[in-house]
Residue, then its C-alpha position, 0 to 999 in steps of 0.5 A: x500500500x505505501x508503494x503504490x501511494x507513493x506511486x500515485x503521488x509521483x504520478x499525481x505531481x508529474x501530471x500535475x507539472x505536464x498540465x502548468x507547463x502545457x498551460x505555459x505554453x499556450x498562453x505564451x503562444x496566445x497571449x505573450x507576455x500575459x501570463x500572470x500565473x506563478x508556478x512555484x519554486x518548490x514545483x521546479x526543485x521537484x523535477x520540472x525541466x527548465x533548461x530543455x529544449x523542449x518548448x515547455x521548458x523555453x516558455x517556462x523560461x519566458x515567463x520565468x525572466x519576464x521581469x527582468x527585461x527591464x533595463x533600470x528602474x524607469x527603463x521600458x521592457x524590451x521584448x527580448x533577450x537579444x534586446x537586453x544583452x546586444x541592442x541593435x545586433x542582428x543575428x548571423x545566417x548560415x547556409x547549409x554546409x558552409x565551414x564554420x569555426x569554434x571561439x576559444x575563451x579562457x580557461x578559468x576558476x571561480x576558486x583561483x582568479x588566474x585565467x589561461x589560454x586554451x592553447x596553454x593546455x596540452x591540447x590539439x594545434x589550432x586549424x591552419x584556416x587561411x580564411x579565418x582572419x578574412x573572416x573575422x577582420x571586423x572582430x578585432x581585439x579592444x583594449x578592455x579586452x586586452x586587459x581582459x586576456x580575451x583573444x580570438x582564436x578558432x578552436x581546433x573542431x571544425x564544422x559544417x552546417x546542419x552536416x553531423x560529424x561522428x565521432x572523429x580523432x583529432x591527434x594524440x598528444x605526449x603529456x610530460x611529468x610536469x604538464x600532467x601534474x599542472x593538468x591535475x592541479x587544474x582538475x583540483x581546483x575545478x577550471x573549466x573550459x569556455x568556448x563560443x560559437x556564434x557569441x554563445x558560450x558553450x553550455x553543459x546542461x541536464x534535463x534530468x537535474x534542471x540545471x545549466x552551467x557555462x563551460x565544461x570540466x578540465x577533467x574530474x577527481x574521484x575519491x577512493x570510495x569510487x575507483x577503489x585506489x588507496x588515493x584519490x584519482x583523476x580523469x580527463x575529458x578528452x572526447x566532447x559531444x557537441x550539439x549545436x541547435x538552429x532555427x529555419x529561416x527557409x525566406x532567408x535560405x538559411x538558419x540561425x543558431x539558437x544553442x550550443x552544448x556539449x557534453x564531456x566524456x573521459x575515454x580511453x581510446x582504441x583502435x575501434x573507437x572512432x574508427x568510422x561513420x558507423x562508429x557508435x557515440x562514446x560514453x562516459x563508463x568507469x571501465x573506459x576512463x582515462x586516468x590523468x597520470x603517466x606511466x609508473x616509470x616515468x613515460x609520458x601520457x599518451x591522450x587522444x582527443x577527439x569530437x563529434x557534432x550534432x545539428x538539432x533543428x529547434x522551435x525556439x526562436x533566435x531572440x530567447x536563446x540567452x534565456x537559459x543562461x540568465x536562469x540563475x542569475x541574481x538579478x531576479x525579484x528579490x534583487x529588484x525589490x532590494x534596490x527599490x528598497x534601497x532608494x526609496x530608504x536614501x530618497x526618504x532620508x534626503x528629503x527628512x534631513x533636507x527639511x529639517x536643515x532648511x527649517x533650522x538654517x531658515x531660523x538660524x538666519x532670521x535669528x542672526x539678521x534680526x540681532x545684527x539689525x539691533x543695538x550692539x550689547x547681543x553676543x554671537x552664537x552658533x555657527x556664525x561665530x565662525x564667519x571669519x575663519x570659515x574660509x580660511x585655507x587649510x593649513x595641512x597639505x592644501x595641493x593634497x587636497x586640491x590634487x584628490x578633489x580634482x582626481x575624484x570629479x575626474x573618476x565621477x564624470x567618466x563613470x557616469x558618462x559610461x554608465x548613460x551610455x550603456x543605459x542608452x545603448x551606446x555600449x554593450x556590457x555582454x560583449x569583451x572590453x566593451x565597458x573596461x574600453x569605455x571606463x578607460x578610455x572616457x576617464x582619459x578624456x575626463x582629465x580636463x576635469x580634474x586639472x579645471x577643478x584642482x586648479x580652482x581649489x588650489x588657487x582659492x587656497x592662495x598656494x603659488x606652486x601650481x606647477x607641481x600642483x598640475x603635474x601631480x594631478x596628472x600623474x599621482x593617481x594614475x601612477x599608483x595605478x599604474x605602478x600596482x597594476x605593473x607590479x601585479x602584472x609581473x607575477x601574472x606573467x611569471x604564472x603563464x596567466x591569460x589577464x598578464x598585459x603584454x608589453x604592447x598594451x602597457x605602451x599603450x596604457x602609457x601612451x593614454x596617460x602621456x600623451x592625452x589625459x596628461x596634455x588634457x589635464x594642463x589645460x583644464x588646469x590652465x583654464x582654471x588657473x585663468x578664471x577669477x578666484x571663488x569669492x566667498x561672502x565673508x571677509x577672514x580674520x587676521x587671527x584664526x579663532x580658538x577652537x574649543x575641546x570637541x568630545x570623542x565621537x565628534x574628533x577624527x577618525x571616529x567622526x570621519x569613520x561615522x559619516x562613511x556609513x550611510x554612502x556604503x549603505x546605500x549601495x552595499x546591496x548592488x555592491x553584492x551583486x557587481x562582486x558577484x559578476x566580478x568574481x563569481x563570473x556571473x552576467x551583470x546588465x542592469x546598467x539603469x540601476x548602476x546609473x541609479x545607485x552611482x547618483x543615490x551615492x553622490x546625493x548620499x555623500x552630499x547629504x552627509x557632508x552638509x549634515x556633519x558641516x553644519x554640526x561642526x560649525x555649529x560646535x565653533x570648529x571652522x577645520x572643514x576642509x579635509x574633515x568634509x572630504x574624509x567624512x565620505x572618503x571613510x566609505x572606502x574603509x568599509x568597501x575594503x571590509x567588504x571585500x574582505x568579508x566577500x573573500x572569507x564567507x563566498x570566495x574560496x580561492x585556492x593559493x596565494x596569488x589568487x588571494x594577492x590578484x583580489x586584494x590588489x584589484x579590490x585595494x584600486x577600487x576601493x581607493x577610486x570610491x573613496x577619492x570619489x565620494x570625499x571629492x562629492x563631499x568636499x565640494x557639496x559642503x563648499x557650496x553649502x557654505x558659501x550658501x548660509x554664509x552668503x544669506x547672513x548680514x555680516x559687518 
């Protein structure tokens, strides 16, 4: 009895799956875009096929992704995926039969974050394909891709369309004693192989198991349990299945690609494995894998790599292809939610704090002109005691000062003009190097910025050295930059890595540096230096006044520590979700929300500022120059905190360079967030100054 009621629950649940599914369907066919139902989450733990390619699975996909074609907050929804990830790119026609190549990517680990090329590993040499160049003239290397280690290469399988391949052997390659102990290091720390046709990663993917990941598996390692060694073992897939599906385009007379997957299989090979068109398909089978290891007296590894290609014609069409690669992605309603959330809290909190300071500041002024206009006999209180010292120039490192402030508008204006291009399709997040291109290039040509505003700041300041202050706006920054990034990539290149820059993209990084950001920074400096200097609406006194005892949360750095809390906050949760694209390699394209928490950040900042300026002029200290500028600078402390956290409780990297290649790049983004945030700072509580001092009859 218990048999047959577990039975008919099974069956109960299955047709009951069958029924949303077919109900799916039809209403994506009727009705697209219109079905409201939910089908729960537990249903598809349960065994639901979502990553098929069956047309139940597509439209569970469609509806499963229908709230995240919205680019933004106030972005309209598009109608596909291709829409979202490749705005105004059309899909490529094959013709039946025409020779077609496979891309390599790199070989990368979500447990080590040093990439290598496919070539690097003992594998077949490339096809001598004299019209691949020809053919992909138009795809050439951008410098973000570069930086990247991203090189286009074909891939040693070659293929004809919709003309299946069985199984056919490659070569043989000769593993030595040293490759084959990196090759089970790689196994060990679980690279996987990438490879793209038609701008599609190549995809593993199971019906049965509802899941789908980019990429295959260098090889496996199986414990003693499975093999019956005394040590762990480990194996090499050197035998892939690729299927590669398509949809008829009989008007255009051809067809477009709509997946790519493959399936790996370890195998020892034979003489009659592979040895003809009847051949049949290897499988994976304990007694026919491949052992990663040589010879027990040294010899070398003896691997014969082979392939096969199956052409599966598909219903679904060309623009839903990327779905099943954005089915796990974070972007989902939890992340929407949070990020409305988010703003809504930062957008409350600024209009609250905005009233209570205009009410205060509006009394304040009324109060202090009321007493100027009486007889004298009424003493000065608040923060108009100050108005003589409140624009005194700081007396510790005022270049310093001026150089970070300029650097800071510099970094802000080039990442907001490269997030409203993404936002208006200008740039595309999903294809290589375009937005490292973009940050790159765009914050070269913001260098003008930097020297117009650091000039200004320096010249207010009264300093005569504007010499040395224009040339360490132009090469302070950037040199560090570029001395840790040099540094970095001297242990990258000792490593064999892919991200290791060649000595051709470090000319032209220098070439950027000196030849355009720096020219561009002298005559935004050169501007500056000509305009008139800020004039401010009170006079300074010869003597500066006494500053009195200030408790201990009000002193740096509990006070500077204090302020960066609420700037971190408000983009802490799109911060999970960008390190998560970093360096768990997951895909990141809801540029509208970045443009929106890049400006929740700045009104933040500003906020901040205002808010602390004011309470330390009102406790009669006139010091804001730097406190101003460190107050949101602190939220640099706490990204680099963050990272840490990131890199102990969802990072698991293996090594140390690994570790060493995370804490560098997250210390330079860090450093960038936090001149930037102080750079808002200083400048909003500049002009909050000039503006409540400026409202006061002062003698």
């Amino acid at each position: 009895y218990q048999y047959n009621h577990t039975t008919m629950k099974m069956l109960a649940r299955r047709s009951f799956e069958t029924l949303m599914a077919s109900v799916l369907v039809l209403c994506a066919l009727l009705v697209p875009g219109s079905c409201a139902e939910t089908y729960s989450g537990k249903e598809r733990k349960n065994g639901l096929d979502e990553v098929g390619h069956t047309p139940e699975a597509a439209a569970l996909r469609r509806h499963n992704l229908r709230k995240k074609k919205r680019k933004g907050l106030l972005g309209k929804k598009e109608k596909s995926w291709a829409d979202v990830l490749f705005p105004g790119v059309a899909p490529d026609l094959y013709k039946a039969h025409e020779e077609v190549f496979m891309m390599t990517d790199l070989v990368q680990s979500k447990k080590t974050h040093v990439p290598f090329e496919y070539y690097d590993l003992p594998v077949c040499d490339a096809p001598a394909l004299a019209d691949f160049r020809r053919r992909h003239r138009t795809q050439r290397k951008n410098l973000g891709a570069r930086l990247q280690g991203v090189e286009l290469k074909p891939a040693p399988f070659v293929l004809k369309v919709k003309q299946d391949q069985p199984c056919k052997k490659l070569c043989t390659v000769d593993i030595g004693p040293r490759k084959v102990r990196w090759m089970r290091k790689l196994v060990e720390r679980q690279y996987r192989v990438h490879v793209t046709f038609d701008a599609l990663p190549v995809l593993m993917r199971s019906s049965q198991l509802n899941y789908a990941v980019r990429g295959y598996p260098v090889g496996f390692k199986a414990p003693p349990s499975y093999t019956g060694l005394k040590h762990d073992e480990y194996f090499i897939y050197n035998h892939l299945k690729f299927t590669i599906t398509y949809q008829e385009e009989p008007a255009r007379g051809g067809i477009y690609i709509t997946g790519f997957d493959v399936h790996p299989v370890t195998l020892k090979h034979t003489e009659s494995t592979c040895n003809g068109a009847s051949a049949d398909s290897p499988k994976n089978s304990p007694n026919t894998y491949l052992p990663l290891r040589v010879g027990t007296t040294g010899e070398e590894l003896k691997v014969t790599f082979s392939y096969e290609v199956e052409w599966v014609e598909s219903t679904l069409p060309w623009a839903d292809r990327w779905d099943v690669y954005l089915k796990d992605t974070p972007d989902d309603d939890i992340h929407f939610f949070a990020i409305v959330n988010s703003l809504m809290i930062v957008l409350f909190l600024t209009g609250a704090i905005a009233t209570i300071m205009i009410r205060t500041l509006r009394k304040d002024i009324s109060t202090y002109n009321e007493m100027a206009m009486m007889e004298d006999g009424h003493d000065e209180t608040g923060w108009k005691l100050v108005h003589g010292d409140v624009f005194r120039p700081p007396t510790f490192f005022p270049m310093a000062l001026s150089v970070l402030v300029g650097n800071g508008a510099q970094i802000g204006v080039a990442f907001f003009i490269s997030m409203l291009a993404a936002v208006l399709k200008l740039l595309n997040p999903i294809k290589k190097g375009h937005t490292l291109t973009a940050l790159v290039v765009l914050y070269v040509l913001s260098g003008s910025v930097a020297g117009y505003v650091s000039a200004r700041v320096y010249k207010f300041c009264d300093a005569k050295n504007w010499r040395v202050n224009t040339i360490m706006t132009a090469m302070a920054l950037p040199g560090v930059l570029v001395g840790i990034f040099t540094v970095l990539n001297i242990f990258l290149s000792f490593a064999g890595a892919a991200t290791a820059v060649g000595f051709l993209t470090l000319v032209a990084l220098f070439a950027l540096w000196v030849c355009v950001s720096a020219p561009l920074v002298f005559i935004g400096a050169f501007f500056g230096l000509k305009a008139p200097k800020v004039e401010v609406p009170t006079k300074m006194n010869q003597i500066s006044r006494y500053i009195p005892e200030m408790p201990w949360y009000a002193k740096p750095p509990v006070s500077c520590l204090l302020g960066g809390i609420l700037p971190f906050g408000s983009v802490c949760i799109e911060l999970f979700f960008i390190m998560s694209a970093l360096w768990l390699h997951q895909i990141y394209y809801v540029m509208g929300f970045l443009l929106a928490v890049l400006l929740i950040l700045a009104a933040t900042c500003a906020q901040v500022s205002i808010v602390m300026t004011y309470l330390q002029l009102c406790s009669e200290d006139h010091r804001w120059w730097w406190k101003s500028f460190c107050n949101c600078a602190s939220a640099g402390v706490y990204l680099i905190l963050y990272s840490l956290w990131f890199l102990a409780s969802r990072l698991e990297l293996v090594g140390v360079l690994p570790v060493v290649v995370y804490l560098t790049y997250m210390s330079m983004i860090s450093l960038l967030f936090s001149i930037f945030c102080g750079s808002v700072g200083f400048l909003c509580a500049f002009a909050f100054n000039k503006t409540i001092y400026g409202a006061l009859k002062v003698d």
